[in-house]
N, C-alpha and C positions, 0 to 999 in steps of 0.2 A: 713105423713112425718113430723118429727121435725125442728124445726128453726136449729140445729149444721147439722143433718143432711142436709137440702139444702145449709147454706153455705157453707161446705165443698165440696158439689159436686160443685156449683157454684167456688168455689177457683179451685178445680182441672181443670175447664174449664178455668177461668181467664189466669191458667200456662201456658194452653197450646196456647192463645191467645198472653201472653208476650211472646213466642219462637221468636229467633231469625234467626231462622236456618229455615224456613217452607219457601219451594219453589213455590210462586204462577205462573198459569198457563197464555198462553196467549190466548188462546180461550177460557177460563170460568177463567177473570181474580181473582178471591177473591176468588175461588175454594178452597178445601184443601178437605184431604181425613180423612172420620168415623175414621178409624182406629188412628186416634190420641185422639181422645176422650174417656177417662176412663170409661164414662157414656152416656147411648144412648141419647140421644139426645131428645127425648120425657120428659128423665128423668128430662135433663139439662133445658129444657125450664118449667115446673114445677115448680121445685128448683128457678130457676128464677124469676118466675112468682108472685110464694108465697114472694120472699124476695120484690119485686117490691109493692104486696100489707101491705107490711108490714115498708118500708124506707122510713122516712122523709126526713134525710140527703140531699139537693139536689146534689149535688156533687156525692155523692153513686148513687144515683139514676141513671144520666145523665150514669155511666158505667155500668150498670146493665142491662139500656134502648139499649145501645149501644150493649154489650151483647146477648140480647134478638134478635136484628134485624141479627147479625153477625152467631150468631149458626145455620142457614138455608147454608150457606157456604160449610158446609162440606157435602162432595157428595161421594157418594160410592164409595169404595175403586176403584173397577175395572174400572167406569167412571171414575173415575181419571190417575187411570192407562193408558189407554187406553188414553187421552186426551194429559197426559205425555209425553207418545211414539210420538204422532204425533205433539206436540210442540218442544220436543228436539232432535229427533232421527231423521226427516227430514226435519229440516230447512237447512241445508246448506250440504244437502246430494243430488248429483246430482239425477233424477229419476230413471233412469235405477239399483243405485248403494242402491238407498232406496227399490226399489223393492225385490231385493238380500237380502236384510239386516230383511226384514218385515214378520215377522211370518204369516205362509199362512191363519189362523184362523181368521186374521183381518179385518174387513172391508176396505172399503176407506175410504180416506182422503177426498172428498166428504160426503159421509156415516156420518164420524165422526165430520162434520162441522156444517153438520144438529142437532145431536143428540147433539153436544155443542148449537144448538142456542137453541133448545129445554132445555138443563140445564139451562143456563143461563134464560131462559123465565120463567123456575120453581120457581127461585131462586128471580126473580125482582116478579111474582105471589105473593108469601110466602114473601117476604119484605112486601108487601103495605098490607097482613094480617096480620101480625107482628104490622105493625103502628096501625094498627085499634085496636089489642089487647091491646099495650101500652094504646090508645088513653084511652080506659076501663077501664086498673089500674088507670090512670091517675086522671080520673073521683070518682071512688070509693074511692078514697084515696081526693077527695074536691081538685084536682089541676087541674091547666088550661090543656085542652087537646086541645091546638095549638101545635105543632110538627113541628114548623119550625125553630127552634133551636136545635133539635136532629136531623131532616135529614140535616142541614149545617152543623152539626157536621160529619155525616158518608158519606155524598157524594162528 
C-alpha cells in the first residue's frame, strides 16, 4: 500500500469520526456500527499504522494515535442493532407492552446485557493492545513510549 493510498483511507475514516449525527449506545457506550466504515477496519488500522510509523508532526500524530485506539469501536452491524433495540425501544416501554412490541427471534434483555458486557470487555481487551502497539510505533520511530498523555486524552 502507498502513502496517498493510506491517507486517504485514513481521511475517509477521520469523516466518519467528525460525523455529527452518529447515535452512541448506552450499554456499549462508544459503540457504533461497521457499516459506517468505507474500509474494513483491518484495512483502516494498517493505513493507520504505516502513517503512524511514518509522522513526525506531533500534533498529527496525537490524532492518528487517538484514531488508532478509537477504530476497535465499531461493532457489528447486527450487535449494534440488536444493542439499539434494547437501548431505545424499551426504556420507558412498560413490560408487558415491550414484550408486544419485541420481535419473537430476540433474546432477552438479560441475554443482551451479558453479550454487551462481553462487547464491551472486547473492546477495553483490543484498547490496551491498541496501547501496546502505539507503544511500538512509538519506539521505532526514537519517541518516548509513556502513554499517559494519550490515554488523558481519550478517557
Amino acid at each position: 500500500m502507498n502513502d496517498k493510498t493510506a491517507r486517504d483511507i485514513v481521511k475517509a475514516f477521520a469523516e466518519v469520526l467528525d460525523r455529527d449525527d452518529l447515535e452512541p449506545l448506552d450499554s456499549v457506550p462508544s459503540a457504533l456500527p461497521e457499516s459506517l466504515l468505507r474500509y474494513p477496519k483491518n484495512l483502516i488500522r494498517r493505513s493507520i499504522a504505516l502513517l503512524l510509523l511514518e509522522e513526525t508532526d506531533m500534533d498529527r500524530r496525537q490524532i492518528l494515535e487517538e484514531s488508532y485506539l478509537f477504530l476497535d469501536n465499531f461493532i457489528a452491524d447486527q450487535d449494534y442493532k440488536l444493542f439499539y433495540f434494547y437501548d431505545k425501544s424499551t426504556d420507558d416501554i412498560p413490560q408487558s407492552q415491550s414484550l408486544e412490541r419485541k420481535p419473537l427471534s430476540l433474546p432477552s434483555k438479560a441475554e443482551v446485557m451479558k453479550e454487551a458486557q462481553r462487547t464491551n470487555q472486547r473492546i477495553r481487551e483490543r484498547w490496551e493492545q491498541a496501547l501496546e502497539e502505539i507503544k511500538v510505533f512509538r519506539r521505532i520511530m526514537g519517541l518516548s513510549d509513556d502513554l499517559s498523555d494519550l490515554i488523558s486524552r481519550v478517557s
